[in-house]
N, C-alpha and C positions, 0 to 999 in steps of 0.2 A: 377767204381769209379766216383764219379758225377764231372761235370769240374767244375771249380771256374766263380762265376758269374764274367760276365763281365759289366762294365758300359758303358751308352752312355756317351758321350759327351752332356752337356745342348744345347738345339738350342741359337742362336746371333741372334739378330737383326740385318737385313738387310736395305739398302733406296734401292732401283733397280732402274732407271730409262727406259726407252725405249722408245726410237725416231722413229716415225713413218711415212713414206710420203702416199698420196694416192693414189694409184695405175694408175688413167687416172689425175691422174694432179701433176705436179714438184711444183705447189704452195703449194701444200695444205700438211703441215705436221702439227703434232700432238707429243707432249712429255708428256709420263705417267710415274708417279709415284706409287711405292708402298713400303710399310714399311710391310717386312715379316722376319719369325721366319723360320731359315732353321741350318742344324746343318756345313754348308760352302756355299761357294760365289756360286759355281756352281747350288748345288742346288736352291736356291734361282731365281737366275737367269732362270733357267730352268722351276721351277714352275710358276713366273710372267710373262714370257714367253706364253707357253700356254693357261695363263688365257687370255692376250692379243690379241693376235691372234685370238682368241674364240668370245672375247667381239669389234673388230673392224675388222670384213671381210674387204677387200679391200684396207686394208693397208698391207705396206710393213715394214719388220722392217728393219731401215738403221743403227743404231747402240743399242745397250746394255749396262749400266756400272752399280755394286753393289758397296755399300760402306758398311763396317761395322758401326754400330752405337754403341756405345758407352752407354748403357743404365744405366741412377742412379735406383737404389733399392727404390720405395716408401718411403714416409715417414712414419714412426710409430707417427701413434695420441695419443698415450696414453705415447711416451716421444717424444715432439716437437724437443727438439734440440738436438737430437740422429745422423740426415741425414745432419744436416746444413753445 
């Protein structure tokens, strides 16, 4: 008997951000943003994450936060004030 499809969940919008200091200096820190598509906060997080780490050796991460965003749907050009 074939099982009943299941649906995902659409991926949200996330902002991530990630605090970083540099590892021989307490001066020198660094805060990255990124706007990612993940289907919860963790994930999200965890992907921006790695890319981080990857793209600045020698930093440390001191803190983490995701926000969800809020995203409006395009506007349609072929009826203007459809999204207004």
């Amino acid at each position: 008997m074939p099982s009943p499809v299941q649906s995902t969940p659409a991926a949200q919008q996330f902002m991530v951000s990630v605090v970083l200091q540099r590892e021989d200096s307490r001066a020198t820190i660094k805060l990255v943003h990124a706007q990612v598509a993940a289907h919860e906060k963790k994930e999200a997080m965890s992907r921006t994450l790695r890319q981080v780490k990857a793209q600045y050796p020698g930093y440390a991460v001191l803190d983490v936060i995701a926000t969800a965003l809020q995203v409006r749907p395009e506007a349609c050009a072929a009826r203007p004030g459809l999204n207004a």
